[in-house]
C-alpha angles and dihedrals in degrees: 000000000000089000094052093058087048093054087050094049101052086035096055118098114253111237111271108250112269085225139348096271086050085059101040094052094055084044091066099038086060089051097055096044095051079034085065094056099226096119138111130234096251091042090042085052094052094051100048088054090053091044092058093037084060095036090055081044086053094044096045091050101049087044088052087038090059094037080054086054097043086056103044090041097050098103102026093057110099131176095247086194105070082059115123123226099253091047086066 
């Protein structure tokens, strides 16, 4: 029975981030602690797949985050240096 909780728990989804700095943060907690050394394989393993799992949340946010600014940017952006003397 014992075997079979473990199981679960390894086995169970970690909670997604509640924002990118949530996630960042746990992503470097996960680096420093596999970064010490004191880990076991199995624990090593685990961390490293949440580790991925927060660095592709990182990554999706900041892309959405410059698409967001793209958008918001398109007709605002403006080549400052065709500007003429006298415009400036």
């Amino acid at each position: 029975m014992k075997n079979k909780s473990n199981e679960a728990v390894m086995t169970a989804t970690p909670p997604q981030p509640d924002s990118f700095e949530a996630a960042s943060t746990e992503l470097e907690a996960i680096v420093s602690a596999m970064e010490a050394g004191q880990m076991t394989l199995e624990a090593s393993l685990s961390a490293y797949k949440r580790g991925v799992e927060l660095l592709h949340y990182c990554q999706t946010t900041l892309q959405n985050a410059q698409q967001q600014i793209r958008v918001l940017e398109a007709d605002m952006l403006k080549d400052f240096s065709t500007l003429g003397i006298d415009e400036r």
